[in-house]
C-alpha positions in Angstrom: 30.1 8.5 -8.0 31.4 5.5 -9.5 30.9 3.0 -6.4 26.9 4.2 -7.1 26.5 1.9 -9.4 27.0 -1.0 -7.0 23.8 -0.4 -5.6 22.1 0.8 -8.6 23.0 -2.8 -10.5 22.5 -4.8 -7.4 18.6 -3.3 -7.2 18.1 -3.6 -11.0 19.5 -7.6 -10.8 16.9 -8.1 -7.7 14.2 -6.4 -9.5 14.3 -7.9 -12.8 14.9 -11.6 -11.4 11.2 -11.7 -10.1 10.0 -10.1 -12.9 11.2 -12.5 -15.1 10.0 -15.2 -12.8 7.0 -14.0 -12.5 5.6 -13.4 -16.1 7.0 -17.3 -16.9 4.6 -18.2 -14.2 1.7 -15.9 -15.3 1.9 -17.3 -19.0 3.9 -14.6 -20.6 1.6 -11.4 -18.5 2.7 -9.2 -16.3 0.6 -8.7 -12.7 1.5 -7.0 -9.6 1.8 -8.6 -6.4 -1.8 -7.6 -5.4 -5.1 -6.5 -7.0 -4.8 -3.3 -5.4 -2.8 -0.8 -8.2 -5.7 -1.8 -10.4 -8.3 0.0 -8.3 -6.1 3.0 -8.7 -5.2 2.8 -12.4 -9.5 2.5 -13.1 -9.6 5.1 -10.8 -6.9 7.1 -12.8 -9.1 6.1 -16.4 -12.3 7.4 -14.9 -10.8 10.9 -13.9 -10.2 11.6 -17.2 -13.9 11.5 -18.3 -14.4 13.5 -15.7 -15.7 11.8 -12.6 -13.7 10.8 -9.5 -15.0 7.3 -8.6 -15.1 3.5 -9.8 -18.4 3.0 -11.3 -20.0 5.7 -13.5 -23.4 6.6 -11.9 -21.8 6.8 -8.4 -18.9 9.0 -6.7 -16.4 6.8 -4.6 -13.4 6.9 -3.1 -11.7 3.5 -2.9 -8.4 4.9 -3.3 -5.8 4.8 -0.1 -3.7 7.8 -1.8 -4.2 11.3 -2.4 -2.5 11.9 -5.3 -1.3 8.5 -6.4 -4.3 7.8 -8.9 -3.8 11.4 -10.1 -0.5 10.9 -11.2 -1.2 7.9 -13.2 -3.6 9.6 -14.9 -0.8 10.8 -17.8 -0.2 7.3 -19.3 -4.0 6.7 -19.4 -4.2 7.0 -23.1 -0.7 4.8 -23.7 -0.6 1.3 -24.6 1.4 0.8 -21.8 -0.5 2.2 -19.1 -1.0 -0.8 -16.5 2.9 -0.8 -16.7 3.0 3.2 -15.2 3.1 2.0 -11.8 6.1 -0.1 -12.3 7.9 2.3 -14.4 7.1 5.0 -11.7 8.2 3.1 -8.9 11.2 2.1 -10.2 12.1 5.8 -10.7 11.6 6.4 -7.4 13.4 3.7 -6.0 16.5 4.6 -8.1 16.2 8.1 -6.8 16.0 6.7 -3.3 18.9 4.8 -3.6 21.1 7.7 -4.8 20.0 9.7 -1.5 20.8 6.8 0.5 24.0 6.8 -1.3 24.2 10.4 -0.5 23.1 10.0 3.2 25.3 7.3 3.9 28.2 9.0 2.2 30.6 7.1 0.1 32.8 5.1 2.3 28.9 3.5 3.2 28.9 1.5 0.7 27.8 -1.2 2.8 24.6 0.4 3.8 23.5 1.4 0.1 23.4 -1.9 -0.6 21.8 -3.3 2.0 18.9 -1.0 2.1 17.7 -2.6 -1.1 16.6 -5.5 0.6 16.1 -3.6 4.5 13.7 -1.2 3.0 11.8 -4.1 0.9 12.6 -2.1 -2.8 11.6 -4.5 -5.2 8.8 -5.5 -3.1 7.3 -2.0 -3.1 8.0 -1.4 -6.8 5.5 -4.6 -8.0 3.0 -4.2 -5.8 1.8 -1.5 -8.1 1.3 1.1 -5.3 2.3 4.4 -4.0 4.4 3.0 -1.5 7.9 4.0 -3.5 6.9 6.9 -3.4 6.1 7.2 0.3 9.2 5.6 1.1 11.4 8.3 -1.4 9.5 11.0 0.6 10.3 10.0 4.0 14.3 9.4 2.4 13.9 13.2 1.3 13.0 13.9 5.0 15.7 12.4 6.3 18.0 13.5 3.7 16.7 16.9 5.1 16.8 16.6 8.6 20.4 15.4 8.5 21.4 19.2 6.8 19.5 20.8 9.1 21.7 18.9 12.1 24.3 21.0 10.9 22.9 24.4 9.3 19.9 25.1 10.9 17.6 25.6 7.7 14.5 23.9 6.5 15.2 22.8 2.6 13.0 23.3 -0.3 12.8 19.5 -0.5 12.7 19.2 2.7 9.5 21.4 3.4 8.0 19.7 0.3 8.5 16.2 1.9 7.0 17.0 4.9 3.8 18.4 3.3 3.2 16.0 0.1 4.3 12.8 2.1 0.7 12.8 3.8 -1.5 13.4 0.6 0.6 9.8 -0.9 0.1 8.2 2.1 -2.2 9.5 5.4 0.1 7.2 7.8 3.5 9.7 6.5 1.3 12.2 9.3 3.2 9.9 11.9 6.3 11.1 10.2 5.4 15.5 9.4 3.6 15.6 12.4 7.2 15.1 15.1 9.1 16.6 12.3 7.1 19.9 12.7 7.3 19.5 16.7 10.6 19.2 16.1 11.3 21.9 14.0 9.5 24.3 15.9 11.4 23.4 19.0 14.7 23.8 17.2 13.9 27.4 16.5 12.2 27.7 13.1 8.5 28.4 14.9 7.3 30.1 11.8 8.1 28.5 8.7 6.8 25.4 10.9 3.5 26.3 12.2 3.2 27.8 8.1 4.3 24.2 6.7 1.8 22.7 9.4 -0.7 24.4 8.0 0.2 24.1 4.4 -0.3 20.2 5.1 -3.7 20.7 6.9 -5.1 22.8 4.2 -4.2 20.3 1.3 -5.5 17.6 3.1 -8.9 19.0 4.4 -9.1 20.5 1.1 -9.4 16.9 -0.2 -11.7 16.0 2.4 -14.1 19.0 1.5 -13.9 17.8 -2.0 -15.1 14.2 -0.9 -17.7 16.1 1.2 -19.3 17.9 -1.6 -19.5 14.4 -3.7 -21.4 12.9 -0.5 -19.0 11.1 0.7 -17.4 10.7 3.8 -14.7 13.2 4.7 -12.1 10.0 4.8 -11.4 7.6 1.5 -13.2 4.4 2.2 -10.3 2.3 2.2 -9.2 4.0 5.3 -12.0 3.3 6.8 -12.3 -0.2 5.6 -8.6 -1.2 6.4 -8.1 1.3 9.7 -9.0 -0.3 13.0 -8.4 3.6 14.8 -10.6 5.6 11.7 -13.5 3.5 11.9 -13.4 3.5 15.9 -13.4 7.3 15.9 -9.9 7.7 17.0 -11.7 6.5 20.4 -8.8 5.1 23.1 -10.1 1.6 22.8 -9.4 1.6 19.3 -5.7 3.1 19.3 -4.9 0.3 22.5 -6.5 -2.5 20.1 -4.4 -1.2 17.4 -1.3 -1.0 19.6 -1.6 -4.1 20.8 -2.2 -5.7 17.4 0.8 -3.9 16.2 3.4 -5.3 19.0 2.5 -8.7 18.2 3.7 -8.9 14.7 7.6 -9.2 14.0 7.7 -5.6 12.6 6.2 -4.2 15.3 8.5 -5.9 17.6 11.4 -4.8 16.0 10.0 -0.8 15.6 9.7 -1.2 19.6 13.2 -2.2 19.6 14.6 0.7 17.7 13.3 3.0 20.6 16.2 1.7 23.1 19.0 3.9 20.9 16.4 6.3 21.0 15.3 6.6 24.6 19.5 6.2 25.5 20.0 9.9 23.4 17.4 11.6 25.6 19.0 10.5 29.1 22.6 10.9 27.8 24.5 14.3 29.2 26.9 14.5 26.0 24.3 14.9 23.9 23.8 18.3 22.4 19.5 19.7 22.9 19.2 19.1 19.0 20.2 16.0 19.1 18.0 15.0 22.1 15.3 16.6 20.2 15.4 14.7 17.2 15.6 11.3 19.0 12.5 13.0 21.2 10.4 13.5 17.9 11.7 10.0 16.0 10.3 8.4 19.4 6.6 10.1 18.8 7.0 8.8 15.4 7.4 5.3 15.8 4.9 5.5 18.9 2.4 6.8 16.6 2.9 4.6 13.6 2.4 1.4 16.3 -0.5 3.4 17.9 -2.5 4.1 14.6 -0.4 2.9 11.5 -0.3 -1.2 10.4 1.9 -3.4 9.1 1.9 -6.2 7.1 -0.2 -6.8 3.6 2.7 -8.3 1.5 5.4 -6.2 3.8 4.2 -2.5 2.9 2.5 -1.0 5.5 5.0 -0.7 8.1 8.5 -0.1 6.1 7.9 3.7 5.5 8.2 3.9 9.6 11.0 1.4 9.8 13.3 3.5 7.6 12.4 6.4 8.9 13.7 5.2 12.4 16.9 3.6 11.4 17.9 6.8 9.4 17.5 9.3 12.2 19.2 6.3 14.7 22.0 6.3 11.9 21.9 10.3 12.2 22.3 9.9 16.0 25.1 6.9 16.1 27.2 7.8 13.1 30.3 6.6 14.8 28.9 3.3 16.2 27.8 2.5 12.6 31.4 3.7 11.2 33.5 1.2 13.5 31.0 -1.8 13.2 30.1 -1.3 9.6 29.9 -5.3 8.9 28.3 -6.0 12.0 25.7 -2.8 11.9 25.0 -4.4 8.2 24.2 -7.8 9.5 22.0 -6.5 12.0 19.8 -4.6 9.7 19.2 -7.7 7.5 18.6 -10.0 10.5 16.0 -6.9 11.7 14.8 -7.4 8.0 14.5 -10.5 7.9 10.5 -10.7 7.1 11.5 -8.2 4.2 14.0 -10.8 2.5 11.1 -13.7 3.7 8.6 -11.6 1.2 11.5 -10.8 -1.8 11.7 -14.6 -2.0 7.6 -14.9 -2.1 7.1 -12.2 -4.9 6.8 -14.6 -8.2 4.8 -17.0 -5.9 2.3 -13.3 -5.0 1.9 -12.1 -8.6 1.0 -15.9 -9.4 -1.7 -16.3 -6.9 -3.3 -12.6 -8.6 -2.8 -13.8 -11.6 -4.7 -17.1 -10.9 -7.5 -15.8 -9.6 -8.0 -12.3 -9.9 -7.0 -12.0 -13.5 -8.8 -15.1 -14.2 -12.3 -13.3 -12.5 -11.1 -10.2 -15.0 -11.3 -12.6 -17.9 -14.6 -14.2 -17.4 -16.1 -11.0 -16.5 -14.8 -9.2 -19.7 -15.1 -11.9 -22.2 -17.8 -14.1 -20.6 -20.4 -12.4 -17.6 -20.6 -8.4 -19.5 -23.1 -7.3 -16.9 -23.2 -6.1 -13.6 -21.8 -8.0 -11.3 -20.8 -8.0 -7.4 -17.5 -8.7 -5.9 -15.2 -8.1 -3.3 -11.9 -8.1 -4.9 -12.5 -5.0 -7.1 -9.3 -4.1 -8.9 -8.6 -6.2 -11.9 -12.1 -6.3 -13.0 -12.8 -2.9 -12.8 -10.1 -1.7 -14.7 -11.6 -1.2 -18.3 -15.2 -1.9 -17.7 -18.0 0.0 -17.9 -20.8 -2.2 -16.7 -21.9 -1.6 -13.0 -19.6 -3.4 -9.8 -21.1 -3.8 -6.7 -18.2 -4.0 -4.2 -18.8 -6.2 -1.5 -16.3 -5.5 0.4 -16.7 -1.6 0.4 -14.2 -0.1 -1.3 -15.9 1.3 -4.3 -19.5 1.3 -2.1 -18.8 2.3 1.1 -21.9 1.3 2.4 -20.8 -2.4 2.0 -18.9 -2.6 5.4 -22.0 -2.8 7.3 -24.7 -4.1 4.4 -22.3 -6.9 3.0 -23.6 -8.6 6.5 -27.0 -8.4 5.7 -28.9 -10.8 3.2 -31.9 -7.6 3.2 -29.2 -5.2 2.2 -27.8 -7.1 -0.5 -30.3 -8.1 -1.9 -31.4 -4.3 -2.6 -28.0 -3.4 -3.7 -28.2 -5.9 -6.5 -31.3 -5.3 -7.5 -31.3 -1.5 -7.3 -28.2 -2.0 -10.0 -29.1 -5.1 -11.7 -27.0 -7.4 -10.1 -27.9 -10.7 -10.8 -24.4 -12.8 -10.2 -21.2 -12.4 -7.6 -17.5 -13.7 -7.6 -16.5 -13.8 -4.4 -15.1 -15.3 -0.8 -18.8 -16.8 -0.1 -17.2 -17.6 3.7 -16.2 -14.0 4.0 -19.2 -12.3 3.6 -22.6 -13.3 5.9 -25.0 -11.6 3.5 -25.0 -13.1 0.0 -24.7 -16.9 1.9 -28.1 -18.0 0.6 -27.2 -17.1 -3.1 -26.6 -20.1 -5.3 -23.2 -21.5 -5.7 -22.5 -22.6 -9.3 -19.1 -22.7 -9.5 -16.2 -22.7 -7.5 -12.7 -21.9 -8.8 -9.4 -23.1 -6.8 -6.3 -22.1 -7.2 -2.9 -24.7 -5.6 -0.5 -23.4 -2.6 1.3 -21.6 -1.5 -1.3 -18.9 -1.3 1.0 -15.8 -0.4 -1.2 -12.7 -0.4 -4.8 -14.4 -1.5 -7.2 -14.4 1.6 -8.3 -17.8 0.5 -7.5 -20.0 -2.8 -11.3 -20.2 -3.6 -13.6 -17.7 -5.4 -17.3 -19.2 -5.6 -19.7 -17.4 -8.4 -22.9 -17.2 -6.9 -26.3 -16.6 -9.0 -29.0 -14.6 -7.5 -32.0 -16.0 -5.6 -34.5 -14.0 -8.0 -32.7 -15.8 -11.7 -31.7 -18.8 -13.6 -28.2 -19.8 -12.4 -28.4 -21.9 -16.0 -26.9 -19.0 -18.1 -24.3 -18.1 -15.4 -23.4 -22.4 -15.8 -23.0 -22.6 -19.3 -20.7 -19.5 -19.2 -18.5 -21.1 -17.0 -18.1 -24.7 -18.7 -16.9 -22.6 -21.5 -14.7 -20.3 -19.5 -13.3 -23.8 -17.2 -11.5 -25.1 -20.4 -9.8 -21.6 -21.5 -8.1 -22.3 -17.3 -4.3 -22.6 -17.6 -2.7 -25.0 -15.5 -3.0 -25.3 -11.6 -6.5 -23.5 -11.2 -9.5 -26.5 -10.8 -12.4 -25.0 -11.7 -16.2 -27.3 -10.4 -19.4 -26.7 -12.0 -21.8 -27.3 -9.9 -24.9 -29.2 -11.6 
């Protein structure tokens, strides 16, 4: 066990080096690599008075996860409770490296370490999101799948894997879904089908509860960010999705890994398990390129990615014994967009910190009223005045309004909306609101859709207060933001 420490110290070295970079860029503050954890944590502060949602009067469901924002919900009440994400994820990254370590086996050292950077770690652990979980999960799975190659019994962790993986992530249903095909084919038909439905039960459960909120049966950043949910699962929308998927590097390189694959099935020394498992790994990755993404600061796709490479590992443990260097070098090289975004990270949690914790400020200290916006998670964290979300997260009615002037209009007047910060370009429908102010923040912009955020004044008010506000809040900027007052 001693030779686990190597990768233990080598992920704690790469995790705290961006750390430290980043809070001396961010003036002594810690921020993620993206606004998105914050939507969950004020999700996570708002189920504990007792409503599921971002803004009191309203039910919502902004939140990608399941059960992510449910368990953040314990730190609520700590001091340190916007650092129970990190803390959490770095948990479960440590306990994903000591099953890789198992997986691998000791004489694997190689791959242990490696993984760190193949699987995007410390990338995962400061975004903020559920995604080290989701990526300990499908380890888990694998970990299982491996000891059922050679006894022929579903685990304990292994079963609760398959069925928890989709309420952290919906996309880990490209993972249960061949795993259950498999197993069932393998022999274990019952405690399958009983898994199956385990999974289908939890998650429509979820759905019903949505349902009786009046919402829609799917959280509305899935709809919002899935090309194939808000097509209807029609054909059209999986072949768009495909083909959006094979042009990106990662989905390039998931197509890649099917050649090992697709050589198990047509090879006559392979044993009917063994074809089975490459059979189901293949439905996996064809379903993650079908329906899944990737991209978004490198955390969409890597669940899929080492899912694949485990059970190709599984299949070619002798290849990957006698070219152990080599096999190493290839999985960085096939990582390569993975080491592109470590490098990026201090630059990421500078551009939130510019911008989006910058909005948080003025709308805390300065605005305290309802506002509109369409990057919701900073500012909603911790305040109780209304937030119209543009971009329609947190009011799902938003992706099809936000393009009508008529519709947001009403919006903000039905909740006394009289100023926005947001992408003015980005959204068709608040164009003919006043511009006062435009903030910019310097290159590189890393994970910002655009380095300006204009604050907008109603047609129906003075855009006078909203000015003088800002002059104020313009001189509190630190360095590198430019902040224009329009007169």
């Amino acid at each position: 066990m001693k030779r686990l420490t190597v990768p233990i110290v080598v992920f704690l070295v790469t995790l705290i080096i961006p750390v430290v970079l980043s809070v001396r860029m961010n003036d002594g503050i810690f921020v993620y690599t993206l606004d998105d954890p914050y939507i969950h944590l004020a999700i996570s502060e708002n189920i504990t008075e007792g409503f599921y949602g971002i803004n009191a009067s309203e039910y919502t469901a902004p939140s990608s996860s399941i059960l992510w924002p449910f368990l953040l919900t314990p730190f609520v009440f700590s001091s340190f409770f916007y650092l129970a994400p990190f803390f959490l994820n770095s948990v479960f990254a440590l306990l994903t490296i000591f099953l890789l370590y198992r997986y691998f086996g000791k004489d694997w050292l190689i791959f242990s370490v490696v993984s760190i950077f193949a699987f995007n770690m410390v990338g995962l652990v400061l975004t903020g999101m559920e995604h080290s979980l989701q990526l300990l999960l499908v380890v888990v799975v694998a970990v299982g799948l491996k000891g059922f190659m050679k006894n022929q019994r579903i685990s304990f962790l292994l079963a609760s894997a398959l069925v928890l993986a989709p309420l952290v992530r919906y996309e880990c249903l490209a993972v249960s879904l061949p795993v259950f095909f498999f197993l069932f084919l393998a022999g274990e038909k019952k405690k399958s089908v009983l898994l199956f439905l385990v999974m289908v039960v939890l998650l429509s459960a979820f759905s019903l509860f949505l349902v009786s909120l009046g919402l829609d049966p799917m959280p509305a950043s899935v709809n919002a960010k899935s090309a194939v949910v808000s097509g209807a699962g029609s054909a059209g929308a999986m072949l768009g999705n495909l083909i959006v998927s094979l042009k990106s590097f990662r989905g390039i390189v998931q197509l890649f890994m099917l050649i090992p694959l697709v050589f198990v099935l047509f090879s006559r020394s392979r044993t009917k398990l063994e074809k089975l498992l490459a059979c189901s790994t293949v439905i996996a990755v064809m379903l993650h390129l079908i329906v899944g993404r990737s991209g978004w600061f490198h955390r969409y796709g890597v669940y899929m990615w080492c899912f694949s490479f485990l059970m190709i590992f599984q299949l070619y443990r002798g290849f990957f014994h006698k070219y152990q260097i080599l096999s190493g070098l290839l999985l960085l090289l096939l990582s390569a967009d993975y080491l592109s975004g470590y490098t990026k990270i201090p630059s990421a949690s500078s551009n939130i910190y510019q911008q989006q914790y910058q909005m948080r400020r003025f709308v805390h200290l300065w605005l305290d009223e309802p506002v509109a916006v369409n990057d919701l998670g900073l500012i909603s964290m911790g305040y109780d005045r209304y937030i119209l979300d543009l971009w329609g997260l947190a009011t799902p009615s938003a992706l099809q309004g936000a393009f009508s002037s008529a519709w947001v209009d009403s919006a903000a007047m039905a909740n006394n909306v009289n100023y926005a910060i947001v992408y003015k370009d980005e959204l068709p429908g608040i164009q003919h609101w006043t511009t006062v102010a435009r903030m910019q923040i310097r290159p590189p912009l890393v994970v910002c859709v655009s380095g300006g955020i204009d604050f907008l004044a109603a047609p129906w008010v003075s855009d006078d207060s909203l000015r003088v506000k800002l002059i104020d809040f313009s001189t509190t900027l630190p360095e590198g933001i430019d902040m224009e007052v329009f007169r």
